[in-house]
C-alpha positions as CSV (number, residue, x, y, z in Angstrom):
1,X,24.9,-39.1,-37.4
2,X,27.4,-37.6,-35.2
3,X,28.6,-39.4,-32.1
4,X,29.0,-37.5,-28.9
5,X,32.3,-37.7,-27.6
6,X,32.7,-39.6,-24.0
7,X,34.2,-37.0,-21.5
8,X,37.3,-37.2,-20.4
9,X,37.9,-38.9,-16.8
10,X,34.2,-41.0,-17.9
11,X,34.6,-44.6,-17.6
12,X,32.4,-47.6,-17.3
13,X,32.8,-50.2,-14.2
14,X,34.1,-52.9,-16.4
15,X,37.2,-50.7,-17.6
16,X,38.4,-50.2,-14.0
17,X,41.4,-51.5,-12.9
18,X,41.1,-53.6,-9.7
19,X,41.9,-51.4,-6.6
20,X,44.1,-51.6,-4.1
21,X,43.2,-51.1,0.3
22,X,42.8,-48.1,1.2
23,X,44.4,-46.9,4.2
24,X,41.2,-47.1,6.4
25,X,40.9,-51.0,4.9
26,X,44.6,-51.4,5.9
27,X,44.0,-49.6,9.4
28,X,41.2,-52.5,9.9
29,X,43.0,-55.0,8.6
30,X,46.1,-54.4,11.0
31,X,43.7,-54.0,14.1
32,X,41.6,-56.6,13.5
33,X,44.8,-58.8,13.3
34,X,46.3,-57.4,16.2
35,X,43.0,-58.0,18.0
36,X,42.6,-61.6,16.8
37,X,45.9,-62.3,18.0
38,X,45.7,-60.7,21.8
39,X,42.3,-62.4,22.1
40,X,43.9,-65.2,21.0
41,X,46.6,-65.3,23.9
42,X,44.2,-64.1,26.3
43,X,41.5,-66.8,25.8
44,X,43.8,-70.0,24.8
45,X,47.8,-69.6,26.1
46,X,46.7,-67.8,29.9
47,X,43.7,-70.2,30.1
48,X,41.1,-67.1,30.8
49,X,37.5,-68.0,30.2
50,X,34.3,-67.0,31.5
51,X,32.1,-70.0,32.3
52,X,31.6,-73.8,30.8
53,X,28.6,-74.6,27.9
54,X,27.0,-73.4,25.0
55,X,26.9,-69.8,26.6
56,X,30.5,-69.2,27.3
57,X,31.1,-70.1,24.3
58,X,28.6,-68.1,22.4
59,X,30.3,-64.7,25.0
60,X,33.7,-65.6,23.9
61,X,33.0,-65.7,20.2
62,X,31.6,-62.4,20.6
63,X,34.6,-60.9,22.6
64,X,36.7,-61.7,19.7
65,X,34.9,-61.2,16.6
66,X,32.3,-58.6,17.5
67,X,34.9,-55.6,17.4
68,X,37.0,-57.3,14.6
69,X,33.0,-56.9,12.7
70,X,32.5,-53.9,13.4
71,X,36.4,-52.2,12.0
72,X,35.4,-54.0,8.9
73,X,31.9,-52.1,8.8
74,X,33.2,-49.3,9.4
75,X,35.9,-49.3,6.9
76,X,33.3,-51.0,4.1
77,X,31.0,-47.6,4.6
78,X,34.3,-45.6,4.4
79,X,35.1,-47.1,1.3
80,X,31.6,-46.8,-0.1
81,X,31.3,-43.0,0.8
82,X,34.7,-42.6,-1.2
83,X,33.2,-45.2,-4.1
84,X,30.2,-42.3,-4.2
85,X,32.4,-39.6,-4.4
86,X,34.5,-40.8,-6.9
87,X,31.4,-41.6,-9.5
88,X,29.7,-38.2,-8.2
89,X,32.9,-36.7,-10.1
90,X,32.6,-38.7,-12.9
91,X,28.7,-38.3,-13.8
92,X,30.0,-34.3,-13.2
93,X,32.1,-34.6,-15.6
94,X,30.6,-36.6,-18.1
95,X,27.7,-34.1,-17.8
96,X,30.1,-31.1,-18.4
97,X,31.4,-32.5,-21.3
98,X,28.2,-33.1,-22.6
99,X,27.2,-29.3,-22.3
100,X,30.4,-28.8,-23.9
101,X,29.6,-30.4,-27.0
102,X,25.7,-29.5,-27.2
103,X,27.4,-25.6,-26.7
104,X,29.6,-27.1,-29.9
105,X,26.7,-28.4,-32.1
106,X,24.3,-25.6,-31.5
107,X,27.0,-23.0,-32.5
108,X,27.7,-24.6,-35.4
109,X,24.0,-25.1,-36.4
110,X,23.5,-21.6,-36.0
111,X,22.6,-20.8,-39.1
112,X,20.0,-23.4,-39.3
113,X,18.4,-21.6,-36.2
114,X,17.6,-18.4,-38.7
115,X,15.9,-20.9,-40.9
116,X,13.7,-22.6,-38.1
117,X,12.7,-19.1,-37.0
118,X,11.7,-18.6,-40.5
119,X,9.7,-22.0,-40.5
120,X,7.9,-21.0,-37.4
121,X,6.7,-17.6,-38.4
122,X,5.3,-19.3,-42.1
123,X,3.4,-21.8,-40.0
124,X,2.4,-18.8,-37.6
125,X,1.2,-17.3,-40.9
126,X,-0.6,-20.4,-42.4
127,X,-2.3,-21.2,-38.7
128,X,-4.0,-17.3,-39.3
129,X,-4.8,-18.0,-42.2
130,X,-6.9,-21.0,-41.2
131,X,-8.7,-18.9,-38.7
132,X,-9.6,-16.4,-41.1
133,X,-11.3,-19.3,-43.8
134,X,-12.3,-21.0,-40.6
135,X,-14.7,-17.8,-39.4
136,X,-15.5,-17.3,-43.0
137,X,-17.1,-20.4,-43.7
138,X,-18.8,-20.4,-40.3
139,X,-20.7,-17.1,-41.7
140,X,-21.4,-18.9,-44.4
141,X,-20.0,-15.7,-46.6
142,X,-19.6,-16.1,-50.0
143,X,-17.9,-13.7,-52.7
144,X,-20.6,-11.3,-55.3
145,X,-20.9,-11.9,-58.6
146,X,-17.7,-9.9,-60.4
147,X,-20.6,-8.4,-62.9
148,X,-20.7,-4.9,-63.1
149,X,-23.9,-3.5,-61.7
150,X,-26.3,-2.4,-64.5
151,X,-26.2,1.2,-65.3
152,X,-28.6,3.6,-63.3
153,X,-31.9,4.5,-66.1
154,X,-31.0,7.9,-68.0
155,X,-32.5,11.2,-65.9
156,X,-32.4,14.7,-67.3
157,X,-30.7,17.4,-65.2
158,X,-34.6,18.7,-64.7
159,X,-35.6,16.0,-63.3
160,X,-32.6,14.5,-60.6
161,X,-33.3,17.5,-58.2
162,X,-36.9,16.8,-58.0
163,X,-36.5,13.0,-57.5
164,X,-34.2,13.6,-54.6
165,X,-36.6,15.6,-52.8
166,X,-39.1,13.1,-53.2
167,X,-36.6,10.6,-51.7
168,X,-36.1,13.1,-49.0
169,X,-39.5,14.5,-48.2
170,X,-40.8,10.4,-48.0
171,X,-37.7,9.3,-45.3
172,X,-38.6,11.0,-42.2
173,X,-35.2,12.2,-40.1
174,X,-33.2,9.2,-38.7
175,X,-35.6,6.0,-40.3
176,X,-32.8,3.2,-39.2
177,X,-31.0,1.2,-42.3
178,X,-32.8,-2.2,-41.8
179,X,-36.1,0.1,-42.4
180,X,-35.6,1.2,-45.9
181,X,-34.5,-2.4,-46.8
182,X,-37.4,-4.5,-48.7
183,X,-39.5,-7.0,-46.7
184,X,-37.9,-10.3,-46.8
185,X,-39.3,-12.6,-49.2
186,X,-40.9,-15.8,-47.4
187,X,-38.8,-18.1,-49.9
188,X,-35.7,-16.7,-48.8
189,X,-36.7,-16.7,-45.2
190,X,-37.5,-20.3,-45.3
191,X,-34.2,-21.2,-47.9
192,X,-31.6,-19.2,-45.2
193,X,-33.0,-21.3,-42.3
194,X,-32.4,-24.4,-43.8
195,X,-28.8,-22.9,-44.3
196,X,-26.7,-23.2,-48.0
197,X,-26.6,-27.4,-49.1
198,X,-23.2,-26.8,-50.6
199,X,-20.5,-24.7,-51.2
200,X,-21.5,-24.2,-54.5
201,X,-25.5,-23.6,-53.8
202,X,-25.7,-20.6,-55.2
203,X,-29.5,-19.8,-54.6
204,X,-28.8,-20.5,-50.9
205,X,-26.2,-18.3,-50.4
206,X,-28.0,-15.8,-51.8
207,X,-30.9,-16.0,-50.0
208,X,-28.6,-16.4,-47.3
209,X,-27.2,-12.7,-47.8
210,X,-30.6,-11.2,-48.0
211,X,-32.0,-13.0,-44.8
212,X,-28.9,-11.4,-43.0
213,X,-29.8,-8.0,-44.1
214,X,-33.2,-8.3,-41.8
215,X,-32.0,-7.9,-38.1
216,X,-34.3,-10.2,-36.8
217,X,-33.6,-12.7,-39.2
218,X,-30.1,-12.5,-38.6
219,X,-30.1,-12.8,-34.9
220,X,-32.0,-16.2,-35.1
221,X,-29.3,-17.3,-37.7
222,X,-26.1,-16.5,-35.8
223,X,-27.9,-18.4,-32.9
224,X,-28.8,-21.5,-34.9
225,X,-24.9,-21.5,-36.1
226,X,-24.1,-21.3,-32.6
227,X,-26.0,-24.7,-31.8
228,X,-25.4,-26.3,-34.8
229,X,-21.7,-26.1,-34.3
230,X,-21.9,-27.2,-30.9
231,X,-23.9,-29.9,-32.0
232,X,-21.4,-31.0,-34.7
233,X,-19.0,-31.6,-32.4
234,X,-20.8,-34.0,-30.4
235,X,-21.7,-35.6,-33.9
236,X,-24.8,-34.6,-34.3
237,X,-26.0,-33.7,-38.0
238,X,-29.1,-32.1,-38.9
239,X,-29.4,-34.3,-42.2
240,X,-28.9,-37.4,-40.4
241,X,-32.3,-36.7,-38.3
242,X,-35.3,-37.8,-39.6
243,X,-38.3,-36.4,-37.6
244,X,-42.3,-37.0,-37.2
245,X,-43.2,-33.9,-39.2
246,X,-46.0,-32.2,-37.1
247,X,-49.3,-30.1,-38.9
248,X,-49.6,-27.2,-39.3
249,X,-52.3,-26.4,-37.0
250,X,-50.2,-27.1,-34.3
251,X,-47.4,-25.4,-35.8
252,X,-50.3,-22.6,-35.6
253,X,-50.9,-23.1,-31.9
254,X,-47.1,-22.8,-30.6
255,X,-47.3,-19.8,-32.6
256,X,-50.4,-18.8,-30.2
257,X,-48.6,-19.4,-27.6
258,X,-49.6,-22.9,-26.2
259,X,-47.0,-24.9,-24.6
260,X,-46.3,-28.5,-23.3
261,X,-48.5,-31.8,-24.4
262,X,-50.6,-29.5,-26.1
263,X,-47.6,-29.2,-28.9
264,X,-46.1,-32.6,-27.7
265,X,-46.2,-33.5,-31.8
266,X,-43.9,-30.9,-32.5
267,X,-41.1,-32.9,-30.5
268,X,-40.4,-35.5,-33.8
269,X,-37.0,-36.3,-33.2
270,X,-37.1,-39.9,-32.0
271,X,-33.3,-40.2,-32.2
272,X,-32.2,-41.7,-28.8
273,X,-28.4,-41.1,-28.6
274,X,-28.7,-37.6,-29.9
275,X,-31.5,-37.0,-27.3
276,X,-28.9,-38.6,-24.7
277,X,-26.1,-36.5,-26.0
278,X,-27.5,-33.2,-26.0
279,X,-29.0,-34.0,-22.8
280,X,-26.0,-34.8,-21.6
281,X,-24.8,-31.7,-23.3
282,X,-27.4,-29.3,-22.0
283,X,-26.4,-30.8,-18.3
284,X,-22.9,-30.5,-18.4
285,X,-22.0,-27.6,-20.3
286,X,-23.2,-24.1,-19.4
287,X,-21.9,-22.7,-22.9
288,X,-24.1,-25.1,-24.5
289,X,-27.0,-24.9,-22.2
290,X,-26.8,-20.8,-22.4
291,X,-26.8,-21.0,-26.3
292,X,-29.3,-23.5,-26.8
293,X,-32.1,-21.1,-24.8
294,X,-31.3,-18.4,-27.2
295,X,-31.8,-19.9,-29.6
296,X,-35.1,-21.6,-28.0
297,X,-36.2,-17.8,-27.6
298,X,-35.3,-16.6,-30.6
299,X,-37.3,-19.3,-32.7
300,X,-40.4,-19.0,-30.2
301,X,-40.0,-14.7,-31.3
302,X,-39.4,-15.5,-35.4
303,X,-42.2,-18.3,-35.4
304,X,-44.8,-16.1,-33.9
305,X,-44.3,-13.4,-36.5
306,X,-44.0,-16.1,-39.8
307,X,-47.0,-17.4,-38.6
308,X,-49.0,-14.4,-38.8
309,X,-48.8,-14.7,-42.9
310,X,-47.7,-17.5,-43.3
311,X,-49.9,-20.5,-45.7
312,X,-49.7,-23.9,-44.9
313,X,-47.4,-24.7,-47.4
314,X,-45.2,-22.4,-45.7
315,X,-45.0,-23.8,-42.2
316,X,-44.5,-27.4,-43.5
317,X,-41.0,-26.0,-46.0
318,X,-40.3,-24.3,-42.4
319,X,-40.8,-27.4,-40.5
320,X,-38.3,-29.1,-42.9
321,X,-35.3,-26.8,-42.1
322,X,-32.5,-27.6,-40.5
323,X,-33.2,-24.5,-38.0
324,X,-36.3,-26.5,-37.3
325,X,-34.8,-29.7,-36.3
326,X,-32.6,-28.6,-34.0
327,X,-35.6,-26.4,-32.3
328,X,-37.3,-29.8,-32.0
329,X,-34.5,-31.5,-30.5
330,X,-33.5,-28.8,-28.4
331,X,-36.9,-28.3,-27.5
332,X,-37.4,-31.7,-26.2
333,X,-34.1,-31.7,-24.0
334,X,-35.6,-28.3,-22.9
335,X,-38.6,-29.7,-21.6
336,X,-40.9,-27.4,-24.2
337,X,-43.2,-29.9,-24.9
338,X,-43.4,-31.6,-21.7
């Protein structure tokens, strides 16, 4: 460790030498004597007074020793003001001499400042980085297999024209890309809702990827991200909830479009402090408040449309989700089955 050096002229108060009187101290010193001794002769040798008792004596002290009082004050605040001064220079000085010697060290370290730049822009580097596996996993993206996709069947050079008119003649001019994608499977519907268990839950993932080929699909999962991650940070966790699983019938009858105590059973999460926090939540917070009615609508919009052929079977794996849960918490902060 290197010691900074004291600057010159910088001393402590116990290294000063005792000083001498000033000349404003000597001034009052040799009035205040010469005043003392005049008062003296005029009070005592000529016999001058000014009355008998306690109060001529009380005047008389105060004839002599009030002006000899106030030299002295005055020459004390004189030599305070030059006191000030003098440390006013000092601390300046002291100060300087500090610069001096940070100018020194930081000159001398100047190579060292190439390899903190350097630092900075690896941890500028690292922190992007971060945000790019950070948005990743929040997609829930995952990489494809590295197999080679299996060869196209053999055609003969007859026969490749007249399939590709078929194609053509059977896709009328500008059918949209989500149309000539096949309906999503029910299984994968219900798998991508509940969201991948793992990292390495293959089947989920996959399923995942095809749900977010269908655009409606895909829209109700980018909202229930959206509230599951504001949820999280409040510490609420899907997996941690254990609702009152509805039946289907009613299921059935949200999808009809009834509303309040009708559905009241639908509202199974009995969970008081994550009611009270995403109550408090849904109060506070217009992010949260705005994100959790999308998703509210979208659900409402996906459920009416799984219902339609959807089995039993199929409404209770649904109810089970985790895209579920959070529709039955949010719904009953919501008010939905009020």
């Amino acid at each position: 460790m290197t010691m900074t050096p004291k600057p010159k002229g910088f001393q402590t108060g116990s290294a000063q030498a005792p000083e001498r009187l000033s000349a404003v101290e000597l001034a009052a010193l040799i009035l205040s004597g010469v005043w003392l001794l005049g008062a003296t002769l005029f009070f005592v040798v000529q016999g001058a007074g000014v009355g008998n008792g306690a109060l001529s004596f009380v005047l008389t002290a105060l004839v002599i020793f009030l002006p000899v009082a106030m030299m002295w004050v005055a020459a004390i605040a004189a030599r305070t003001a030059r006191i000030m001064r003098e440390e006013s220079a000092r601390l300046h000085a002291a100060i300087e001499g500090i610069r001096q010697t940070y100018i020194a060290q930081s000159k001398a370290q100047n190579g060292q400042g190439g390899a903190d730049m350097s630092i900075a822009r690896k941890l500028d580097e690292i922190a992007a980085a971060q945000r790019k596996t950070e948005t990743a996993l929040a997609t829930f993206s995952s990489t494809r297999p590295a197999s080679p996709p299996p060869p196209p069947p053999s055609r003969s050079p007859a026969a490749r024209p007249q399939a590709n008119e078929e194609k053509q003649v059977a896709l009328p001019l500008g059918t949209p890309a989500e149309d000539m994608q096949p309906p999503l499977a029910r299984s994968d519907f219900i798998r991508a809702l509940n969201f991948p268990e793992t990292a390495e839950d293959k089947a989920g993932f996959a399923s995942l990827r095809r749900a977010l080929k269908d655009r409606p699909t895909a829209q109700l999962i980018q909202a229930a991200q959206d509230v599951l991650t504001l949820l999280s940070q409040d510490g609420i966790y899907m997996d941690d909830l254990r609702p009152d699983m509805a039946r289907p019938e009613i299921w059935r009858s949200f999808a009809g479009g009834a509303r309040g105590r009708a559905i009241a059973a639908l509202g199974g999460i009995r969970d008081r402090s994550s009611l009270a926090l995403a109550a408090a939540r849904m109060k506070n917070d217009p992010i949260f408040r705005d994100a959790a009615h999308h998703f509210l609508r979208r659900f409402d919009q996906m459920f009416s449309t799984f219902a339609e052929a959807a089995d039993d079977n199929d409404i209770s794996d649904l109810s089970n989700t985790r895209t579920a849960r959070a529709f039955m918490l949010l719904g009953r902060v919501a008010g939905t089955f009020d």
